[in-house]
N, C-alpha and C positions, 0 to 999 in steps of 0.2 A: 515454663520458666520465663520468669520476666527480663527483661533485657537491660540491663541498665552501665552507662560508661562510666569507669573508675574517674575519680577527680582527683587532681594534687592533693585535695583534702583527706579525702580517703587512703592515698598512699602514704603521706605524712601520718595519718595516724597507726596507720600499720607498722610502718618505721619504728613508732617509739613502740607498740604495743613487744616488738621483736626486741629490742633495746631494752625492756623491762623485763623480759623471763629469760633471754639468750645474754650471754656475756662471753667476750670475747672474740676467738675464732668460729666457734658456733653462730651468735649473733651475725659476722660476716657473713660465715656460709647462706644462712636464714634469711638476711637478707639480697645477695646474689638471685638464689633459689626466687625468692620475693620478683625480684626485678625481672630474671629469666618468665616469669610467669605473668608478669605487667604486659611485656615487649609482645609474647605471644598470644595475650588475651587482646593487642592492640593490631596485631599482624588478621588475629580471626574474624573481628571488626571491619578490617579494610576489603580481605576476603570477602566478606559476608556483603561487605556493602555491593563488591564488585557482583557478587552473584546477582542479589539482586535487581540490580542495572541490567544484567543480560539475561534474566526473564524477561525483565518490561519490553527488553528489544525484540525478544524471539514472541513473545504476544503478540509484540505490534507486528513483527514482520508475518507472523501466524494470519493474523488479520486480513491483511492485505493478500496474500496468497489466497486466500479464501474467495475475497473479493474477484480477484482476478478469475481465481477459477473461476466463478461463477456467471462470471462476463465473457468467458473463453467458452463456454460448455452454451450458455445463451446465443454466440454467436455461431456456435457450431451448428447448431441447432437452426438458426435460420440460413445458412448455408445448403443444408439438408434438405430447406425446404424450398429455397431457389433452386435447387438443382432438380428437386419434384416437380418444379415449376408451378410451385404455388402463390408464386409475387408473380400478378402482371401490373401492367400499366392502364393506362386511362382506355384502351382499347379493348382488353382483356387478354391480349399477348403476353406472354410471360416472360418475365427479364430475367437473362444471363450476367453474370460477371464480363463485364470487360462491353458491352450493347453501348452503343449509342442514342439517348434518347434524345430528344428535343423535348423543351418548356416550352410552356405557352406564351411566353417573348421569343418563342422561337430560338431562342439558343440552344447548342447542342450542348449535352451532359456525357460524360463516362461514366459509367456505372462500377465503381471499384468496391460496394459491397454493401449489403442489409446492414441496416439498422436497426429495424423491425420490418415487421410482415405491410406497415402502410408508410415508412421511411426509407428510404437509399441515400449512401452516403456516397455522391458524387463530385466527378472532378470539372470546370470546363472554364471557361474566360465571365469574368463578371460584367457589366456593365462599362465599366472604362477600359477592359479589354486586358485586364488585370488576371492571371490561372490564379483558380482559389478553389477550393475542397468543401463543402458543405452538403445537409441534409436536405433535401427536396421530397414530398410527398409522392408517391407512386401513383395519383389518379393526377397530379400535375403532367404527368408525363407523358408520349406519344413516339408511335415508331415515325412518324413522318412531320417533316418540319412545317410552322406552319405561323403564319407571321402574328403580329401582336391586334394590328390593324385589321384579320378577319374574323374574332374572337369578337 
């Protein structure tokens, strides 16, 4: 069934069509009854609209959970495999959560977790001595410090 909104037009002609067969109190009633049925074909409209709006939300937000999972169960997963100790560094040591690695500018890294099996998402001082968070390459890496100048 197709969907379509009543218009002032449409009700004015109902009006007279009610006004032509019903006379009187009848016609009243015919039209009340009329009106009562306007208001609630207008009430299931707004309903309807409202439904609508909250599937698009519960899709999107479906979405996203999805998303998420899928980046939570990826991440578990590489978790599982640092803890097998199947991420090492540039040496073939294999890095723990929480290790301190040194770059090859020689600064030191914390390792606060996988990103992938050849990324780590580390914490340490940047260049101006600034703490910042970023990805670093696991063969960048090194149990032992080791300066820029003997590279």
């Amino acid at each position: 069934m197709g969907k379509k909104k009543v218009t002032d037009k449409d009700i004015r002609s109902i009006e007279f069509a009610i006004d032509s067969v019903f006379s009187g109190a009848s016609g009243e009633a015919a039209k009340q009854t009329f009106y009562s049925l306007v208001e609630r074909a207008e009430e299931t409209g707004k309903l309807q609209n409202d439904l609508n709006s909250l599937r698009r939300e519960f899709n999107t937000l479906k979405g996203e959970y999805k998303k998420v999972s899928h980046r939570f169960s990826n991440f578990r997963k590489l978790c599982h495999a640092m803890a097998r100790k199947e991420i090492v560094d540039a040496d073939g040591e294999p890095i723990l959560f929480g290790d301190i690695l040194y770059g090859e500018d020689g600064r030191a890294w914390t390792v606060l977790g996988p990103s992938s099996k050849r990324w780590l998402f580390v914490s340490g001082m940047n260049v101006d001595g600034e703490p910042v968070k970023q990805l670093v390459m696991t063969e960048w890496l090194t149990r032992t410090p080791c300066k820029a100048e003997e590279k």
